[in-house]
Structure formats: C-alpha cells, structure tokens
BABABA-877269 format. One record per atom (N, C-alpha, C, O): residue number from 1; x, y, z. Coordinates in Angstrom, 3 decimals, padded with zeros to 6 digits. Example, Ala and Ser with C-alpha at 12.3 -4.5 7.8 and 13.67 -1.06 7.14 Angstrom:
2
{seq:1 c1:013.190 c2:-005.690 c3:007.800} .
{seq:1 c1:012.300 c2:-004.500 c3:007.800} .
{seq:1 c1:013.200 c2:-003.300 c3:007.800} .
{seq:1 c1:014.236 c2:-003.319 c3:008.465} .
{seq:2 c1:012.850 c2:-002.250 c3:007.080} .
{seq:2 c1:013.670 c2:-001.060 c3:007.140} .
{seq:2 c1:012.900 c2:000.030 c3:007.870} .
{seq:2 c1:013.409 c2:001.138 c3:008.039} .
END
This chain:
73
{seq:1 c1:-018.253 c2:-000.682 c3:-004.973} .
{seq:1 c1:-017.805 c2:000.576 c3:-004.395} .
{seq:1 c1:-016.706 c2:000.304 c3:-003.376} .
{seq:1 c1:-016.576 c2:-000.603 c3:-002.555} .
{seq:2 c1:-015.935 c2:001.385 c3:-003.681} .
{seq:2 c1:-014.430 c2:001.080 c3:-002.679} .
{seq:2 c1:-014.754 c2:001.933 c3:-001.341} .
{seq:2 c1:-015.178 c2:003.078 c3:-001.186} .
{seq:3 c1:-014.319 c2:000.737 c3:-000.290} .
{seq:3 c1:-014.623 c2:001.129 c3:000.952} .
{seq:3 c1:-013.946 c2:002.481 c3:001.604} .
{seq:3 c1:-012.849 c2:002.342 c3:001.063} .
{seq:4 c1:-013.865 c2:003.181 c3:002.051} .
{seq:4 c1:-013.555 c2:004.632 c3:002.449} .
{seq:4 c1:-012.886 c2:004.852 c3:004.041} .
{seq:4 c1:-013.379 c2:004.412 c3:005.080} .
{seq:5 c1:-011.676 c2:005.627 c3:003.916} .
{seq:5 c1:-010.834 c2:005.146 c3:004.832} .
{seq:5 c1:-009.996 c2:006.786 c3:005.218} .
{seq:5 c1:-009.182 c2:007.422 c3:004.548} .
{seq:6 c1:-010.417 c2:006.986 c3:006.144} .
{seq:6 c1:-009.407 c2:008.551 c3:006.393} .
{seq:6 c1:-008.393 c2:008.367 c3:006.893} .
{seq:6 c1:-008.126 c2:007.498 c3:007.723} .
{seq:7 c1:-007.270 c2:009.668 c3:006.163} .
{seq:7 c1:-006.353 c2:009.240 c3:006.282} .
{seq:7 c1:-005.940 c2:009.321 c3:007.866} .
{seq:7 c1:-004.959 c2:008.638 c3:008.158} .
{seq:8 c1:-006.377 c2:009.850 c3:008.625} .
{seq:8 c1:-006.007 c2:010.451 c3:010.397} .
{seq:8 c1:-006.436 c2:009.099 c3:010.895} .
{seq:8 c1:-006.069 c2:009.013 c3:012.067} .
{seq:9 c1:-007.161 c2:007.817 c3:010.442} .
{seq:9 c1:-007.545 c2:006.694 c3:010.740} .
{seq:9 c1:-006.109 c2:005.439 c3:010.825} .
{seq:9 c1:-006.031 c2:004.397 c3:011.475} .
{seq:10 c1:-005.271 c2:005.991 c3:010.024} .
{seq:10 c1:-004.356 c2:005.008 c3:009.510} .
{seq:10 c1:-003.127 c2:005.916 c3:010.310} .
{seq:10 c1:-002.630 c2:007.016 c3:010.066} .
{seq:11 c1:-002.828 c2:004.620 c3:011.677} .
{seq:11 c1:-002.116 c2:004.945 c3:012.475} .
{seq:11 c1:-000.195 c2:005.085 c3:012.245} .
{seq:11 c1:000.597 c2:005.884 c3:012.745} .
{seq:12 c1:-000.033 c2:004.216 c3:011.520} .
{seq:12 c1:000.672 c2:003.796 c3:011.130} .
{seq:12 c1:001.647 c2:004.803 c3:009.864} .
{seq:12 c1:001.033 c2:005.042 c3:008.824} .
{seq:13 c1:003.049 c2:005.334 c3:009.972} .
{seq:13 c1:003.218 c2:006.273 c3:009.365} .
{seq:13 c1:003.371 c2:005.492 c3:007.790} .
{seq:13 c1:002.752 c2:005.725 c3:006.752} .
{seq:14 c1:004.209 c2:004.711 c3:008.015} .
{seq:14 c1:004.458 c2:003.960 c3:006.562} .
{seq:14 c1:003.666 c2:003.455 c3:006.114} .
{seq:14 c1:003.893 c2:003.130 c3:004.949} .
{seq:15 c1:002.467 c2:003.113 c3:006.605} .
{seq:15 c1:001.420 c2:002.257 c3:005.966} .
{seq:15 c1:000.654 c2:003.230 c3:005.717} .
{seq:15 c1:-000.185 c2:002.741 c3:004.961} .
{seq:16 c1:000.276 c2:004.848 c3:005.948} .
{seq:16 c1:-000.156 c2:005.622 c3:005.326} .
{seq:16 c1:000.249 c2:006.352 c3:004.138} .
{seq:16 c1:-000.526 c2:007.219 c3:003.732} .
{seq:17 c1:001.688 c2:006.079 c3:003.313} .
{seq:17 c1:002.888 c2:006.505 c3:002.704} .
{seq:17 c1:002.930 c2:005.907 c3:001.868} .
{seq:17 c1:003.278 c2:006.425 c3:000.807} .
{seq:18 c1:002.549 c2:004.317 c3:001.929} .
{seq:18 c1:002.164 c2:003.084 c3:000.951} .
{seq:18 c1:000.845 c2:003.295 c3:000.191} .
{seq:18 c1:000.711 c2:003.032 c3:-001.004} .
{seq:19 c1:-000.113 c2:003.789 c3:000.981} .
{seq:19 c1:-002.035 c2:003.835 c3:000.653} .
{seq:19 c1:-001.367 c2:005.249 c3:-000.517} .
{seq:19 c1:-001.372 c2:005.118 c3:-001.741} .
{seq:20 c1:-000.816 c2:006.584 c3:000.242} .
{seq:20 c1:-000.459 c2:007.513 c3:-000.544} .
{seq:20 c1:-000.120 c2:007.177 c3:-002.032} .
{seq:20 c1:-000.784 c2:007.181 c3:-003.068} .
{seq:21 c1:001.051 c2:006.912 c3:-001.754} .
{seq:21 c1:001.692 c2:006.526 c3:-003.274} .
{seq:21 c1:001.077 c2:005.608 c3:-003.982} .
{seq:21 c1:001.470 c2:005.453 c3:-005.139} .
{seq:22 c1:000.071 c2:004.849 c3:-003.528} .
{seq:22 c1:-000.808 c2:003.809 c3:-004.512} .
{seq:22 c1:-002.053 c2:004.877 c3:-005.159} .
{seq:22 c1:-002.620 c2:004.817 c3:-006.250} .
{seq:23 c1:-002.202 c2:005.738 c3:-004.165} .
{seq:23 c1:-003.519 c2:006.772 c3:-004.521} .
{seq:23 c1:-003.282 c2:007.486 c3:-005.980} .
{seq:23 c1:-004.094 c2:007.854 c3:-006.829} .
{seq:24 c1:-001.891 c2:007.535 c3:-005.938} .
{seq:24 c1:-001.710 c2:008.794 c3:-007.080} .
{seq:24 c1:-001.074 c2:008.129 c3:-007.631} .
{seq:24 c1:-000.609 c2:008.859 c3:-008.506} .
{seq:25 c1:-000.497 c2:006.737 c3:-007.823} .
{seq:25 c1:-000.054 c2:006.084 c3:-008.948} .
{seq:25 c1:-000.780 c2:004.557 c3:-008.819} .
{seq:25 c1:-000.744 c2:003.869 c3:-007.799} .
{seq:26 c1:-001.370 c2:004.230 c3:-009.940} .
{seq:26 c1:-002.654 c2:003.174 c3:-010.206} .
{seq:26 c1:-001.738 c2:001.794 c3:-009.590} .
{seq:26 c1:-002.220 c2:001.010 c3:-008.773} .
{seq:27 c1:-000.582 c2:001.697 c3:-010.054} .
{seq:27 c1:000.003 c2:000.638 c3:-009.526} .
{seq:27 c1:001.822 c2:000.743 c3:-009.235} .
{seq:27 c1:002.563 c2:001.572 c3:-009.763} .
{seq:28 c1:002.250 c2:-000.374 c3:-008.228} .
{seq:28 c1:003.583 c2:-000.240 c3:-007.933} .
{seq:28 c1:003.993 c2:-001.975 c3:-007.790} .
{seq:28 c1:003.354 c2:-002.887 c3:-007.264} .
{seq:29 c1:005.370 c2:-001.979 c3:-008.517} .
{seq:29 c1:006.006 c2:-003.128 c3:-007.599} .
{seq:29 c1:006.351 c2:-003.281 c3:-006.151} .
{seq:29 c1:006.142 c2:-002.296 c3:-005.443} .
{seq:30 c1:006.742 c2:-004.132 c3:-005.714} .
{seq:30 c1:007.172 c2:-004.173 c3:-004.493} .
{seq:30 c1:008.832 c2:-003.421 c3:-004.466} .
{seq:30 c1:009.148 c2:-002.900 c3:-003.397} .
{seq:31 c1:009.513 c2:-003.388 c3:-005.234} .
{seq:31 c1:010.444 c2:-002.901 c3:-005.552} .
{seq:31 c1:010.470 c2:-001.353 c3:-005.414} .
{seq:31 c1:011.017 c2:-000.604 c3:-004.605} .
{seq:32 c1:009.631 c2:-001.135 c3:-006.566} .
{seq:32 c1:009.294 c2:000.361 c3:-006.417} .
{seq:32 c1:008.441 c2:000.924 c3:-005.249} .
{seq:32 c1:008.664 c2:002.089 c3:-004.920} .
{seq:33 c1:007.500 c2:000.232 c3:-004.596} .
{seq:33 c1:007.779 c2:001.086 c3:-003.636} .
{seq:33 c1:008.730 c2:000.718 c3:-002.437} .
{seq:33 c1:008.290 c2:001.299 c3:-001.445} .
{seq:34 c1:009.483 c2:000.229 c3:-002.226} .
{seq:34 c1:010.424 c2:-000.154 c3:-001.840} .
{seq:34 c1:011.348 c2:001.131 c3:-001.408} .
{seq:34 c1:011.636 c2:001.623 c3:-000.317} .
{seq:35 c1:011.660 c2:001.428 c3:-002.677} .
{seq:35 c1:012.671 c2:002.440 c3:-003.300} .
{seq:35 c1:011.551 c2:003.554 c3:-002.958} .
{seq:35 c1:011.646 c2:003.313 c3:-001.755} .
{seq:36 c1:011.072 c2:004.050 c3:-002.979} .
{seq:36 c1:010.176 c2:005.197 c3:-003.269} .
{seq:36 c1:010.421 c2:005.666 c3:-001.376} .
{seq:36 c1:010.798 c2:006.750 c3:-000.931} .
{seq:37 c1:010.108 c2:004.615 c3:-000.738} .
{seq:37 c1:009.815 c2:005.012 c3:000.591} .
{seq:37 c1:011.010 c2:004.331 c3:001.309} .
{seq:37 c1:010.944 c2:004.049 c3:002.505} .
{seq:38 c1:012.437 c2:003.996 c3:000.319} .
{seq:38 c1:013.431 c2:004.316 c3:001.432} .
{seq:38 c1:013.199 c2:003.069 c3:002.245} .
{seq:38 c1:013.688 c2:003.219 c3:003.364} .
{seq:39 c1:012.458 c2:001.538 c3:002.038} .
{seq:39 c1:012.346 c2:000.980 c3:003.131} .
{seq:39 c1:013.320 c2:-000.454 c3:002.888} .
{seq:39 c1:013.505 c2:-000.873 c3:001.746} .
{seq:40 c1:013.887 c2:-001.116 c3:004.049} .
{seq:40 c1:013.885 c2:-002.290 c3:003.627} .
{seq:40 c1:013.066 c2:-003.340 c3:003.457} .
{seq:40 c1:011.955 c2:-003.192 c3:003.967} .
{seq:41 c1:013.319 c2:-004.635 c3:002.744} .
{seq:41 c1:012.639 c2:-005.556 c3:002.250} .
{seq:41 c1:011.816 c2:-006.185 c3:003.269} .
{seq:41 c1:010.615 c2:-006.402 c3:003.115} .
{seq:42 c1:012.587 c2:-006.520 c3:004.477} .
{seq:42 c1:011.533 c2:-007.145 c3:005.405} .
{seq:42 c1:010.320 c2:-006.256 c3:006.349} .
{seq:42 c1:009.410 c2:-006.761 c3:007.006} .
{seq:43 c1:010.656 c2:-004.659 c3:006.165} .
{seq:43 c1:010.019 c2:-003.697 c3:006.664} .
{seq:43 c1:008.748 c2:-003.796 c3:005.708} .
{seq:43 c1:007.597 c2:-004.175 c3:005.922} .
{seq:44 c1:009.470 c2:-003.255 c3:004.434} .
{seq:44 c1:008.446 c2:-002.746 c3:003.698} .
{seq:44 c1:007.394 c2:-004.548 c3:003.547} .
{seq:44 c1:006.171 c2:-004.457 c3:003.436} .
{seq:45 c1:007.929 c2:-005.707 c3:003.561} .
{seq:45 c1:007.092 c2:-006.603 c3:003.034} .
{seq:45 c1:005.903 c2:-006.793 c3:004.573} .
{seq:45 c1:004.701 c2:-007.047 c3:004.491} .
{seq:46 c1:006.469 c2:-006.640 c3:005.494} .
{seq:46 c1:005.439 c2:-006.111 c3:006.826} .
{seq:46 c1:004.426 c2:-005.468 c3:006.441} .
{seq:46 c1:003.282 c2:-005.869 c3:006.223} .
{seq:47 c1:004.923 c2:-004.335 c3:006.353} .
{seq:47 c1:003.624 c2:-003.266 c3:006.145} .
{seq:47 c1:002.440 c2:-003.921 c3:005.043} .
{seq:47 c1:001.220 c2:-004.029 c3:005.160} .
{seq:48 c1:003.502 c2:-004.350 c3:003.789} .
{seq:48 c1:002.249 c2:-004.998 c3:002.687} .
{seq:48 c1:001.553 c2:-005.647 c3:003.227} .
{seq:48 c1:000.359 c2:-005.491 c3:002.973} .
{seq:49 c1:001.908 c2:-006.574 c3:004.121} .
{seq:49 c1:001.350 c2:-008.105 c3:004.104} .
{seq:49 c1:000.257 c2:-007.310 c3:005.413} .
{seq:49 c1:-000.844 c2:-007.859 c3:005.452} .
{seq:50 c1:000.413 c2:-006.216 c3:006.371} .
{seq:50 c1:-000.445 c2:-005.810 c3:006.891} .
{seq:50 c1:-001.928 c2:-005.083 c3:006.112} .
{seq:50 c1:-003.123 c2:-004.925 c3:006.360} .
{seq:51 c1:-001.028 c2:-004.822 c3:005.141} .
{seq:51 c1:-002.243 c2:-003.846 c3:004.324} .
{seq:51 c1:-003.164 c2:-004.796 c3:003.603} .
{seq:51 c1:-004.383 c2:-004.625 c3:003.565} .
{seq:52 c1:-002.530 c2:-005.815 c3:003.027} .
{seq:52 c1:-003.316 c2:-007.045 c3:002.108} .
{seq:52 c1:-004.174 c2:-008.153 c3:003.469} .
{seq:52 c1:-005.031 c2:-009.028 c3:003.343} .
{seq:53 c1:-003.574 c2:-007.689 c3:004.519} .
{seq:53 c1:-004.368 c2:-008.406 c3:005.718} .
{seq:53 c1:-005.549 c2:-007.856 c3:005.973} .
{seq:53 c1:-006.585 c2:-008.448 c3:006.278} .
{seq:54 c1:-005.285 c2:-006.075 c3:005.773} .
{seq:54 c1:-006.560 c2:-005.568 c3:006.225} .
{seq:54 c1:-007.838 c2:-005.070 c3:005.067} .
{seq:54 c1:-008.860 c2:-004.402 c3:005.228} .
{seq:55 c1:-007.189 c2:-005.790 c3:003.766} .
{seq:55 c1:-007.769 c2:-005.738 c3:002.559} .
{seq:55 c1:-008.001 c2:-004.800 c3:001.729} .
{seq:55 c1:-008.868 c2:-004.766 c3:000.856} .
{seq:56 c1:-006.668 c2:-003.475 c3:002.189} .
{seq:56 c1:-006.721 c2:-002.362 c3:001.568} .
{seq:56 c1:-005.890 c2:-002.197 c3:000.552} .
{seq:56 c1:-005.585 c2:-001.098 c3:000.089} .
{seq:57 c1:-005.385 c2:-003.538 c3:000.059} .
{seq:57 c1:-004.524 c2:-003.542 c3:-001.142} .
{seq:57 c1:-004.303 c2:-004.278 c3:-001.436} .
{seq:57 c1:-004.037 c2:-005.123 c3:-000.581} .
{seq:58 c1:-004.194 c2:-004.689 c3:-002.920} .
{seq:58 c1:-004.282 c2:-005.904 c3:-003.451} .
{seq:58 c1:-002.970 c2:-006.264 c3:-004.544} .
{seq:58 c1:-002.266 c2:-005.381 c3:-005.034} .
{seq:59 c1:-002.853 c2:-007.263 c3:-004.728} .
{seq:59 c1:-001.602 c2:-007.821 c3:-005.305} .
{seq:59 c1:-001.721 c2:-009.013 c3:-006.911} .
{seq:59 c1:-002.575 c2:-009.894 c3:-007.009} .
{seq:60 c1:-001.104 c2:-008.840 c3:-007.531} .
{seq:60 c1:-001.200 c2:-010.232 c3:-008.494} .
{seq:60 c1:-000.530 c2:-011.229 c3:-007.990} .
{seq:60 c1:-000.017 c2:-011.193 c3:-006.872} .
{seq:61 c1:-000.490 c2:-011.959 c3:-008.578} .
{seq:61 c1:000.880 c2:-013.332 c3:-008.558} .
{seq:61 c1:001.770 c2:-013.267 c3:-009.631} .
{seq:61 c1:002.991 c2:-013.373 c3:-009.517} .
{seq:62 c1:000.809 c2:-012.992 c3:-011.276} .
{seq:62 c1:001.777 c2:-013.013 c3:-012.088} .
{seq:62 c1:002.585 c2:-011.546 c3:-012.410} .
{seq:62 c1:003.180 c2:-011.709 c3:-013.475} .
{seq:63 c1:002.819 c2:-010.208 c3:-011.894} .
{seq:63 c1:003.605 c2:-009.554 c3:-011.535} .
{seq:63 c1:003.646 c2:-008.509 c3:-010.398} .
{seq:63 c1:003.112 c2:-007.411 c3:-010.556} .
{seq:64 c1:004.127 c2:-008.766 c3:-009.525} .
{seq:64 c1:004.167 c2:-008.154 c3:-008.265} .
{seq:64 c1:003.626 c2:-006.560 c3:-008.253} .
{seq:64 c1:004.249 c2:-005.713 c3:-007.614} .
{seq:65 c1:002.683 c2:-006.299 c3:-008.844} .
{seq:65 c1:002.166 c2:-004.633 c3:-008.706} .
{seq:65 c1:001.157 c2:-004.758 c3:-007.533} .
{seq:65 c1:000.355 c2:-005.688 c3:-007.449} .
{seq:66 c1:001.260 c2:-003.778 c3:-006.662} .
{seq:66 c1:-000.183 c2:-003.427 c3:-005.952} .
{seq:66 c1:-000.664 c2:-002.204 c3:-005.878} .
{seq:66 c1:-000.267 c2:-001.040 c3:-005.826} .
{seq:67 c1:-001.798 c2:-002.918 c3:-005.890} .
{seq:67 c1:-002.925 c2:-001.414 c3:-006.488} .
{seq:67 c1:-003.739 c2:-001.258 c3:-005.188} .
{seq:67 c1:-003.662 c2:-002.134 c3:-004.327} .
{seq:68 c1:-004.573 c2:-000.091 c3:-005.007} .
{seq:68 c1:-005.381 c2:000.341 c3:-004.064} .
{seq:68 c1:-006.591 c2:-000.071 c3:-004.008} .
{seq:68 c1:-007.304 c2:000.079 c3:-005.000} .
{seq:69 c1:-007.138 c2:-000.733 c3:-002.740} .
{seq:69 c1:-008.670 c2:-001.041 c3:-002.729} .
{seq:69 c1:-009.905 c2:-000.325 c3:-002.019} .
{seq:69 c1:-011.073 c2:-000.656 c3:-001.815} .
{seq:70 c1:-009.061 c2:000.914 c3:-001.705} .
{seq:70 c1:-009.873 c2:001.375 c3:-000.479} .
{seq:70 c1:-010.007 c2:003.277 c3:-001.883} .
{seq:70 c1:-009.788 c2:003.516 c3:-003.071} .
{seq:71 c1:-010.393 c2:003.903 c3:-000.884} .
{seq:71 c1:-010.866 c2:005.435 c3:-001.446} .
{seq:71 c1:-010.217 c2:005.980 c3:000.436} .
{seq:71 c1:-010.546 c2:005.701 c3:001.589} .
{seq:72 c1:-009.242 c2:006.804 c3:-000.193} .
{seq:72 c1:-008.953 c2:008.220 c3:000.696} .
{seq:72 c1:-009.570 c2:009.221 c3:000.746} .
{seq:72 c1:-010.075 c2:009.898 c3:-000.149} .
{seq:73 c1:-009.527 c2:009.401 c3:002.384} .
{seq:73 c1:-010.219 c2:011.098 c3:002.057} .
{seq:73 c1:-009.105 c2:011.815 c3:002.395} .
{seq:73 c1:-009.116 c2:013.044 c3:002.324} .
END
C-alpha cells in the first residue's frame, strides 16, 4: 500500500507540480517533465533527487521515467 501524502503537506511549489503531473500521468522522463514545468536541468534535477530522497518517487536506470510512490489526497 502506497503511503498517503496531502497535498497542503508538500511545501514546496515545484515539488508539488512534479507529484501532480506523475498523479495523472503513470510515468515521465526527466526531460518531459522538464519541459512540462518550464524548469531548468539543475532545478528540476534538485527537486527529483529531493523527491527520490524522500521516497516519493521512483526512477529506473534503464530509461529515465519516474513514476509515483506515494497516493494524493
């Protein structure tokens, strides 16, 4: 069971924008969301590497998609 996480919890505007767009699409490159949210590379790879820190999103190796580990309310 996926751990449960509101969204008024997630302080952070872009890192709530990232959880979003993973919610309603199963998976993204780093690219795409990249592009999606307008960010640059070292911004947006911040936020990931915060989100995969706090284990609310997860990543492959063999192609850069990340998918959601958590449940929004």
């Amino acid at each position: 069971m996926k751990q449960e996480i509101r969204l008024e919890q997630i302080e952070d505007n872009t890192e709530r924008a990232i959880l979003q767009l993973l919610e309603h699409n199963d998976q993204f490159t780093t690219g795409d969301i990249l592009m999606r949210l307008k960010l640059s590379y070292r911004k947006g790879k911040e936020h990931l590497r915060a989100l995969r820190a706090k284990n609310w999103i997860s990543n492959t190796e063999r192609a850069p998609y990340y998918t959601l580990k958590i449940s929004l309310k």
